[in-house]
Structure formats: structure tokens, C-alpha cells
C-alpha positions as CSV (number, residue, x, y, z in Angstrom):
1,X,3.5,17.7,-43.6
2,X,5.2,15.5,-45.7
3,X,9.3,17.2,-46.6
4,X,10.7,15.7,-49.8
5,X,14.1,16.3,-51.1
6,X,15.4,15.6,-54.7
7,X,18.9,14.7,-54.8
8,X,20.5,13.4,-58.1
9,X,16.8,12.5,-59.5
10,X,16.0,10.5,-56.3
11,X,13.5,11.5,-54.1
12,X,13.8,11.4,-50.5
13,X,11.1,11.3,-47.8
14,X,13.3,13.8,-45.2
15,X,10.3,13.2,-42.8
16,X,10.5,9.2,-42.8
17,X,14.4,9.6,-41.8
18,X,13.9,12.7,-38.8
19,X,11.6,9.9,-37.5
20,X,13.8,7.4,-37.4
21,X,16.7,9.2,-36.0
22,X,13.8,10.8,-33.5
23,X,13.0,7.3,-32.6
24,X,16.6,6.6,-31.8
25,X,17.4,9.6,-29.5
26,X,14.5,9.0,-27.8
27,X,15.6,5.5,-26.6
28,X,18.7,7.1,-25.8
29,X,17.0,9.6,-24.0
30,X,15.3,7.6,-22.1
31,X,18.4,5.5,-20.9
32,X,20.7,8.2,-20.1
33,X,23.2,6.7,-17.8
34,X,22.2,9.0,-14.2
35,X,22.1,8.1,-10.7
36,X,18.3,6.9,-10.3
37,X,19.1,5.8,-6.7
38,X,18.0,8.8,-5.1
39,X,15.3,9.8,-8.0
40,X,16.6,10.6,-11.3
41,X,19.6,13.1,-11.3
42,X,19.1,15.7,-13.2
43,X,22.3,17.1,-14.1
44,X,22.2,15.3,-18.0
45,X,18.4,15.6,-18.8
46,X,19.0,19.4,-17.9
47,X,22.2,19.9,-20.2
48,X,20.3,18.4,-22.8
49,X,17.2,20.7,-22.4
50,X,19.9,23.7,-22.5
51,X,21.3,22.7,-25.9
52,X,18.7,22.2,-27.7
53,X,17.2,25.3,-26.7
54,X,20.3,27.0,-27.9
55,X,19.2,25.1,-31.1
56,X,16.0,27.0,-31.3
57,X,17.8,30.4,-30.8
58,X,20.5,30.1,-33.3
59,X,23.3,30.1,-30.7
60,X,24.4,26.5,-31.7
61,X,25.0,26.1,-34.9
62,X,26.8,22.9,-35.9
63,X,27.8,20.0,-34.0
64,X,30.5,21.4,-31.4
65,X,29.0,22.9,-27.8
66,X,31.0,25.3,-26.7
67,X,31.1,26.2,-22.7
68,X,29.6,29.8,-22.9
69,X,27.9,32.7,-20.9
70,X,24.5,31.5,-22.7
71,X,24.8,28.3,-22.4
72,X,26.1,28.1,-18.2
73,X,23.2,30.7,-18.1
74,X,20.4,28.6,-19.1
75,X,21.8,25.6,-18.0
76,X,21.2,27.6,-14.5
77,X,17.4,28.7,-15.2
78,X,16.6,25.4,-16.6
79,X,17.9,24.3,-12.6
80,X,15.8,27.4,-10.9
81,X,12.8,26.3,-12.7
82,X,12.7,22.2,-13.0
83,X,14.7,20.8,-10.1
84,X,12.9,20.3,-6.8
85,X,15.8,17.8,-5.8
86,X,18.7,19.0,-3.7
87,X,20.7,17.7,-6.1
88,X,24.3,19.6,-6.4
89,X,24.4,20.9,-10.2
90,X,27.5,22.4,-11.6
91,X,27.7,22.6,-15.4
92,X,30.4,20.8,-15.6
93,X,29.5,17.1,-14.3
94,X,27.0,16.5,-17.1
95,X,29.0,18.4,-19.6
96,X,32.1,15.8,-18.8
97,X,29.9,12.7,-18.3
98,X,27.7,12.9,-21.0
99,X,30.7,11.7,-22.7
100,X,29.3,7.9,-21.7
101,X,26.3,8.7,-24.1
102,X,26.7,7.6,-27.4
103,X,26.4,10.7,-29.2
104,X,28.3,13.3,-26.8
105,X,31.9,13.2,-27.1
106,X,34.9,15.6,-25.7
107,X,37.5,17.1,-27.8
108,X,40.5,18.2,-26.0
109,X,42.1,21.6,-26.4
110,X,45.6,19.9,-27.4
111,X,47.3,20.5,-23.8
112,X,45.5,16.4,-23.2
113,X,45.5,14.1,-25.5
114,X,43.3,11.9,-23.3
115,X,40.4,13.3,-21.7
116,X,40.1,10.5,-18.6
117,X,42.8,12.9,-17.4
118,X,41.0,15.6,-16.1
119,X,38.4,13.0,-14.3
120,X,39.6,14.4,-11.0
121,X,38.8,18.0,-11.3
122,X,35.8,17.8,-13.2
123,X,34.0,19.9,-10.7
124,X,36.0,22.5,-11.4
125,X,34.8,24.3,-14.4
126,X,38.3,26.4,-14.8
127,X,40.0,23.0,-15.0
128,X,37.5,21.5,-17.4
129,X,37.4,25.0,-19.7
130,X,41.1,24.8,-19.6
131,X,41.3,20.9,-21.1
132,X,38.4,20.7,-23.2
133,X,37.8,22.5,-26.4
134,X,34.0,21.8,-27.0
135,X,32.3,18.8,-27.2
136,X,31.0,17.3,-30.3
137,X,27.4,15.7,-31.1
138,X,26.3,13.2,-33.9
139,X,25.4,14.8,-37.2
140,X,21.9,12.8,-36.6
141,X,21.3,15.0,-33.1
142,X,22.1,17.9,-35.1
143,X,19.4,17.0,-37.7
144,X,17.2,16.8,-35.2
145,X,18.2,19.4,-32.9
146,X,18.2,22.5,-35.8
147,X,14.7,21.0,-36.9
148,X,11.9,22.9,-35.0
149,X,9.5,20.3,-35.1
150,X,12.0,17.4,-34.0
151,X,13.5,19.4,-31.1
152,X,10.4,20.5,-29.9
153,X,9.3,16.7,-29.2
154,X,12.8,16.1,-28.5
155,X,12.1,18.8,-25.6
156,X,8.5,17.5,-24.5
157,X,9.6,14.1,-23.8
158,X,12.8,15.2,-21.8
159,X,10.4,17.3,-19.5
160,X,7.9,14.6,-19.3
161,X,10.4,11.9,-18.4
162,X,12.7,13.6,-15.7
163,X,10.5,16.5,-14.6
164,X,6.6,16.0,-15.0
165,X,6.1,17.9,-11.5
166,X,7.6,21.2,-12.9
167,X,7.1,20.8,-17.0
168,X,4.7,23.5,-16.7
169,X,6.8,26.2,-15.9
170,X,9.5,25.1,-18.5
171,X,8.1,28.6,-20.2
172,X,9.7,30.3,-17.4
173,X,13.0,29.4,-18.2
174,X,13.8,32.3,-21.5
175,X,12.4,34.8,-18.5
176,X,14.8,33.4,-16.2
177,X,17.5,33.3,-18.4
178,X,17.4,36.9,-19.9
179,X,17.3,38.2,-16.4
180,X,20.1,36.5,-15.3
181,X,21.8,37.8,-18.0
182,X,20.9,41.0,-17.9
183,X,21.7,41.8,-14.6
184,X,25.1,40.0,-15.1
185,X,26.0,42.4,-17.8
186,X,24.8,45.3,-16.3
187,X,27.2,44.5,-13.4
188,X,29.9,44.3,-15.9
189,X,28.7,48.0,-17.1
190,X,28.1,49.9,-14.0
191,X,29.4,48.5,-11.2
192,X,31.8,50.1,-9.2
193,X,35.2,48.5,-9.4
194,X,35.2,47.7,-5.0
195,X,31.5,46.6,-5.0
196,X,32.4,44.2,-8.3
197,X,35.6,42.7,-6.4
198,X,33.7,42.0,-3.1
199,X,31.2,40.4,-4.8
200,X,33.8,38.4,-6.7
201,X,35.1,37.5,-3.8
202,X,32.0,36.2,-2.3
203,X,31.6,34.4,-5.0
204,X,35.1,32.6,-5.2
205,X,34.9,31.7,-1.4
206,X,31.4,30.1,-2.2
207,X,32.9,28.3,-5.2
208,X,30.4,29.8,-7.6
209,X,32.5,29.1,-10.6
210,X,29.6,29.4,-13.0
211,X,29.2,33.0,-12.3
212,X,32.5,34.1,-12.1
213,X,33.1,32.6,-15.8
214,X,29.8,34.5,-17.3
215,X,30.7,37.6,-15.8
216,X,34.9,37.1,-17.2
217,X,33.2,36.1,-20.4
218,X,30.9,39.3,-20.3
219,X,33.9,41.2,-20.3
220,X,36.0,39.8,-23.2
221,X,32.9,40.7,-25.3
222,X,31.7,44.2,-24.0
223,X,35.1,45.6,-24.5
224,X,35.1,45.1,-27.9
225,X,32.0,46.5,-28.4
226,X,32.2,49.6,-26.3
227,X,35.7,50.2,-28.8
228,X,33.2,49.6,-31.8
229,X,35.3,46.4,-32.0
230,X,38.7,48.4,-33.1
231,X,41.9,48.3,-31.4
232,X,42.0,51.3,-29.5
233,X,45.9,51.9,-30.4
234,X,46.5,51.0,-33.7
235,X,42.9,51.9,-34.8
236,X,42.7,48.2,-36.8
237,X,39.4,46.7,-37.2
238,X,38.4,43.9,-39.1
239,X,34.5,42.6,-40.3
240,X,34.3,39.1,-40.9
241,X,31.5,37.3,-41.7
242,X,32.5,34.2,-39.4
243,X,31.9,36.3,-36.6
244,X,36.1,35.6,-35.7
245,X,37.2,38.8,-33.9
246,X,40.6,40.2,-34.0
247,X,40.1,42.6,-31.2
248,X,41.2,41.1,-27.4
249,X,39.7,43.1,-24.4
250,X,42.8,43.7,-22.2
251,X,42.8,44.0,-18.4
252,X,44.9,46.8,-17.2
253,X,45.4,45.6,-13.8
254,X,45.1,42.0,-13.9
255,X,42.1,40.3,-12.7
256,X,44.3,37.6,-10.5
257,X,45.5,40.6,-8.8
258,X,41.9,43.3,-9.2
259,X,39.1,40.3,-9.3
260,X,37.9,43.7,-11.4
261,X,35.6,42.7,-14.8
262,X,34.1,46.4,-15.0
263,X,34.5,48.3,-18.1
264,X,37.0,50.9,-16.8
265,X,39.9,47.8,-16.0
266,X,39.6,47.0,-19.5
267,X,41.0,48.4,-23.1
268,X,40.5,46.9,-26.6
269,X,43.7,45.9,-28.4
270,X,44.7,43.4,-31.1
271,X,46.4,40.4,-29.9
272,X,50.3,41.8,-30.7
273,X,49.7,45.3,-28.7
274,X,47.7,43.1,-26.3
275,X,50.8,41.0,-25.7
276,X,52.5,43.9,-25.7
277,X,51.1,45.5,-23.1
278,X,51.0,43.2,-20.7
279,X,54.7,42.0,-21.2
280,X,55.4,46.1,-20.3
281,X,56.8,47.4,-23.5
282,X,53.7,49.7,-24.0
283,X,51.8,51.8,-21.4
284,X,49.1,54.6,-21.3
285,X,49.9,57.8,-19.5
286,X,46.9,59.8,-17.8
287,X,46.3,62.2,-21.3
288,X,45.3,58.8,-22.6
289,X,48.9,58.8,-24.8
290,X,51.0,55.9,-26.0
291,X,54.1,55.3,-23.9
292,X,56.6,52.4,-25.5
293,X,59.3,51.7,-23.5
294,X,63.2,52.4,-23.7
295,X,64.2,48.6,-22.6
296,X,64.0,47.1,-26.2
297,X,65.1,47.3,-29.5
298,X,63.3,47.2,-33.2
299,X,63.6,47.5,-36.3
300,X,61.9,50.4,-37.6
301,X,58.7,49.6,-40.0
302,X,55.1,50.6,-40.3
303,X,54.9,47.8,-38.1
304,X,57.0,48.8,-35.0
305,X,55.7,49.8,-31.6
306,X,57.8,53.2,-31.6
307,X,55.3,54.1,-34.3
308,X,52.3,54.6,-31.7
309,X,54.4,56.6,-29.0
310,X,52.6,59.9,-28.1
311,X,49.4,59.0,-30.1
312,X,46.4,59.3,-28.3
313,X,44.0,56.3,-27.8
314,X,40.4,55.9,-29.7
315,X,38.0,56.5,-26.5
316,X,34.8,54.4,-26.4
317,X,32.1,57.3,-26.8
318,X,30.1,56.8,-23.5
319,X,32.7,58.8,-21.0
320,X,31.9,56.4,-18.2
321,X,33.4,53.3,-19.9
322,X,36.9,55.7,-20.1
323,X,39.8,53.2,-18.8
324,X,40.1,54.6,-15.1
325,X,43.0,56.8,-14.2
326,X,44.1,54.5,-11.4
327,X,44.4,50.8,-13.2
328,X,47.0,53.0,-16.0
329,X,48.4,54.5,-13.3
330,X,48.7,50.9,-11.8
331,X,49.9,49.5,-14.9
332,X,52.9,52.2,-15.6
333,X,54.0,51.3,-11.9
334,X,53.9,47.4,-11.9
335,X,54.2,46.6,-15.4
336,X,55.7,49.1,-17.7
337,X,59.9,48.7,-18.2
């Protein structure tokens, strides 16, 4: 089908430019710069598969890639299901080396200012979260990528060049995916706060990064949502239609010191009272009341943290999300001044 666009009386054959910029990325595709001495590795053709699938669903939306639960996740089905290598794949070697391809480029997070900086802990994905903002694509890949048509062949000749043995199960990979996922999530639900931190500690000793940052991630987005996204002390809550929340899921105890992502070690609070309770200044007593501390002073305003004391928190409405007795309990001991 032939796409046309006017612009300013001039008509433009959108079709003959898709398949010149397809043409281009498919040289580039074809030359990604990978280690072919021991058969191609897989890590970039992999990435690239992951994105543009991301495309397809609407998760990507412009030109930066973010580092996210979706994308680590099917970054790790696309592995399950193509590679037959024994090839050591962590997200982060192609997410940091793509940045050789033309089109793929790293925006720091403003703590570097020169990304060959973090070149020695790129395995690490902590370190490479912590330095890197997202990166940024080509506005052409992005034409290309948010086109169905043009991603699709975009797709088919990235399976067909790095993985004709296992193309045909590249259907498997949404299945894959969603699983993962779900059961992921579902830890972050249900689990039981000592079976979550032995498995998190498993998971740290066999330097499973990847899953320890989905799961973290899973957190900061199901406490939220369990508080119908509204600060469960000062009741705030605030629709946008950028999807930008104002609403921070809190860890009671710590998760450096409770390697505990469950529900119940977490409370939804907006970013001051979040601050604020984790500097001490604000706790929760066992009736689910405010408790400010006596250690500061403040002006007094609608504004002021004495304003809350005594108040009872919003609950989330499923009792078994409740923020368990002990972590408060915890928190009043070790943090609260």
C-alpha cells in the first residue's frame, strides 16, 4: 500500500522514505560490531529484538530506552528461546556497547559526564542503572521501529541472520515473557517476607542482578497501586496524563538491611513524607497512627508535619497488603528520633 502525506501542498511518498531508512538499518544490522569468533554473539541482535518488540506493544514510545522490568524481562525470554550458545548474557553488555553502533547512544544521568567511565563495571547492572539515564536511538529507527510493517521486517531479518536454528519459536517469547512476569509479581504480592529474603539472597550470591532489579522495580510500582496511587498520610493524589507519579513506595525496614520487596515492608508516601520518614521525623505506631517526632522544630502551616500526628493512615483495601506490625515496630526502634 502506497502512504502519502501532504505537507504544505507537497506530497510525500512516506513509503519510498521507510524503505530507504529500512534499507539502511538493515546494513547496519547486518554489521553489528559482535564477537563472530566463536559464532555470532548474541547479546546485541537480542537487545535489538527486545526493543522493537517493546515498539509493537506500546511500551517504547519515543526515542529514549529506558532500563525496565519489561524490557530486562524480555530481553531474558528472547535468551530462553533463541540462544543455543553458552554465551554469558547480562543485559547490560549490549545495552552499554551498542553505543559503537551508529544509531544507539548513552545519555548519562548527570553524576558522569563521560560515559567511557563506567567501562569497568559494565557488567554490573546496579553500576550501569546508577550512571546511565536511558539511551537514545535515531529519529529514523524510531520511524521504523513504531511502524508495524517496518519493524516486523526489521524483526524477520534479525532472526534470520543471528538465529535461523531457533526463529521458529521466536512466537514463544510474549509466552515466556508474561510468565516470567507474572510469577515475579506474584512473589512481590504473596510471598512471605523470610521465603522472599532467602531467595534474594540466593540470588545476590549467584549474581542474578537482572532479577533482583525486576523484582525492586515490581515494588516501586505495586505500592502505589495497592494505595490507589495516594499517599497514604497526607491522602494527596495526583492524575496526570504523562503517566509522572507523585506517589514513592517507601520501604519500612530498608531493603539493604530486610532484602524484603513484599507488599507488607512497603507504604505509599509522597516524596517529602517519604524523606521524612526515613530521616525519622515521622513513624507509624501499631493502631496504624501518625507519630512525628519531638527532636525538631517548624513553623506551623497546612504544610507542617505536626499536622498529621495522631491521624490514622489510608489502608490499601485487601487486609493482606496491611504494612506488617513488625517492619513499624522496626522502624520506631531504629529510625524514629
Amino acid at each position: 500500500m502506497n502512504k502519502r502525506l501532504n505537507l504544505n501542498g507537497s506530497t510525500i511518498n512516506v513509503l519510498a522514505i521507510l524503505d530507504e531508512i529500512l534499507s539502511k538499518y538493515l546494513k547496519l544490522f547486518k554489521k553489528l560490531r559482535i564477537d563472530r569468533s566463536h559464532g555470532n554473539a548474541p547479546h546485541k541482535p537480542i537487545l535489538l529484538l527486545t526493543v522493537l518488540e517493546l515498539y509493537r506493544k506500546g511500551l517504547i514510545l519515543d526515542e529514549k530506552i529506558y532500563i525496565t522490568p519489561e524490557l530486562i524481562t524480555v530481553f531474558r525470554a528472547n535468551l530462553n528461546v533463541l540462544v543455543v550458545t553458552n554465551h554469558e548474557c547480562r543485559i547490560s553488555y549490549p545495552f552499554y556497547h551498542l553505543n559503537s553502533e551508529k544509531f544507539w547512544h548513552l545519555v548519562p544521568n548527570g553524576v558522569l559526564q563521560d560515559i567511557n567511565q563506567i567501562h569497568t563495571s559494565v557488567k554490573s547492572l546496579f553500576r550501569l542503572n546508577a550512571y546511565i539515564a536511558y539511551a537514545a536511538v535515531d529519529a529514523d529507527f524510531v520511524l521504523l521501529a513504531k511502524d508495524k510493517d517496518m519493524n516486523q521486517l526489521l524483526t524477520n531479518f534479525l532472526l534470520a541472520e543471528y538465529f535461523p536454528i531457533t526463529r521458529n519459536h521466536y512466537a514463544l517469547v510474549s509466552i515466556n515473557a508474561n510468565m516470567q512476569f507474572g510469577e515475579l509479581e506474584q512473589k512481590v504480592l504473596h510471598d512471605s517476607p523470610e521465603k522472599y529474603k532467602r531467595e534474594i539472597k540466593a540470588l545476590l550470591a549467584e549474581k542474578n542482578e537482572e532479577e533482583v532489579f525486576i523484582r525492586g522495580s515490581l515494588f516501586k510500582r505495586e505500592i502505589p497501586k495497592i494505595y490507589n496511587n495516594t499517599c497514604c498520610i497526607s491522602r494527596m493524589k495526583v492524575e496526570t496524563v504523562t503517566n509522572i507519579s507523585m506517589i514513592d513506595a517507601c520501604h519500612i525496614v530498608p531493603f539493604s538491611i530486610s532484602y524484603d520487596d513484599t507488599v507488607t515492608n512497603g507504604i505509599a508516601l509522597c516524596p517529602n513524607l517519604h524523606r521524612a520518614f526515613d530521616r525519622g521525623l515521622i513513624a507509624i505506631d501499631d493502631n496504624f497512627k501518625v507519630m512525628v517526632s519531638k527532636v525538631f522544630a517548624e513553623e506551623q502551616s497546612n504544610y507542617s508535619l505536626k499536622v498529621f500526628e495522631g491521624k490514622r493512615i489510608q489502608l490499601p483495601k485487601i487486609k493482606s497488603y496491611y504494612p506488617m506490625k513488625e517492619n513499624l515496630e522496626w522502624h520506631r526502634g531504629n529510625v524514629f528520633k
